[in-house]
C-alpha positions in Angstrom: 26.1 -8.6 146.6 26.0 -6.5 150.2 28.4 -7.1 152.6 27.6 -6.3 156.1 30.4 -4.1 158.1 31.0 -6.0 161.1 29.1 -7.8 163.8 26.9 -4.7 165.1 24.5 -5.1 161.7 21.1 -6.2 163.5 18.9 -8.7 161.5 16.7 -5.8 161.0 19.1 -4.0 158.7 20.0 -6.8 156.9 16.4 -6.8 155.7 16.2 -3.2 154.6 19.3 -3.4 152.7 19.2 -3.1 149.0 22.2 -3.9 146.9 23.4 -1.9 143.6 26.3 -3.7 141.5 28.4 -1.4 139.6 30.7 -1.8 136.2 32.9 0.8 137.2 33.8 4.2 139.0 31.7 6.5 137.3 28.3 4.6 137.3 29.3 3.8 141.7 29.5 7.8 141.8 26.6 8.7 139.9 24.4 5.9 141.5 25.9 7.2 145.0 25.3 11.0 144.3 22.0 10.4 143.2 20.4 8.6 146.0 22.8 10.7 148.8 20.6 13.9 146.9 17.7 15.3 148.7 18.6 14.4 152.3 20.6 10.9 151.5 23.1 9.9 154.2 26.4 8.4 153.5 27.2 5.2 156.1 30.2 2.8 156.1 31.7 0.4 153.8 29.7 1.4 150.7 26.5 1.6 152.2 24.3 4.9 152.3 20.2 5.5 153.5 18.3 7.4 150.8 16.3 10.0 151.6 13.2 7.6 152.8 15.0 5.6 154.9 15.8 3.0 152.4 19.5 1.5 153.1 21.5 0.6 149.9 25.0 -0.5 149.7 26.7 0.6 146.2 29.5 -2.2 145.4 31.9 -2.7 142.2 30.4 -6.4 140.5 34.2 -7.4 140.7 33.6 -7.4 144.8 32.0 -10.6 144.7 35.5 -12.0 142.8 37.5 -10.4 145.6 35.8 -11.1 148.8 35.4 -14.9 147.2 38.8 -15.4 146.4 41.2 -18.4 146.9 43.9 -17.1 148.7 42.2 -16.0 151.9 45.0 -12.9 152.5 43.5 -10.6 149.2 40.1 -11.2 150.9 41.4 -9.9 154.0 43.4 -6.8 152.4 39.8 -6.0 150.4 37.9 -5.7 153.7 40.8 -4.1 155.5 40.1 -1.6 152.9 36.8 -1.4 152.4 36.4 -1.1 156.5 37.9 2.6 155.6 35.7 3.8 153.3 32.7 5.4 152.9 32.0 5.4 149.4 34.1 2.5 148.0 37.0 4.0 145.6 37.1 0.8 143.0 41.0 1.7 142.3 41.9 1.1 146.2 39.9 -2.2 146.1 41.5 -3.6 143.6 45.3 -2.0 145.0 44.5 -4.1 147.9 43.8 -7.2 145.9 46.5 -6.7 143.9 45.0 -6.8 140.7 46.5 -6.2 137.5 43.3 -5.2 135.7 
């Protein structure tokens, strides 16, 4: 799953966007450091552009539960959250959902 970050993504990035689901904190940092490495440049809400330009977006496979869910006010608090991020800290995530995992 990608998620955009608000209306100002052009259909131009969409199409250079590569996703990379996640199990947990760890693997998201590893994955994150190791394509930031070499001249890598963090963006918003998860999302970074590798040193050739490529744009990826590393995201927890539990987002696609959250941003999907029933009750359209843990959605919301998600994104509220993820809006503030950079590289997306799984534990706030699931704070703002309100998980009990």
């Amino acid at each position: 799953m990608t998620t955009g970050c608000g209306p100002s993504w052009s259909n131009a990035r969409r199409r250079e966007r590569r996703g990379t689901p996640v199990n947990d904190q760890p693997e998201l940092d590893r994955d994150w450091h190791a394509l930031i490495e070499g001249g890598g440049k963090p963006q918003a809400c998860g999302w970074l552009i590798d040193r050739y330009g490529v744009r990826w977006q590393i995201v927890p496979r539990i987002m696609d539960e959250m941003m999907n869910d029933r009750d359209p006010a843990r959605s919301k608090r998600v994104t509220d959250a993820m809006l503030k991020m950079v590289k997306l800290d799984i534990a706030a995530l699931d704070k703002a959902y309100g998980s009990e995992r």
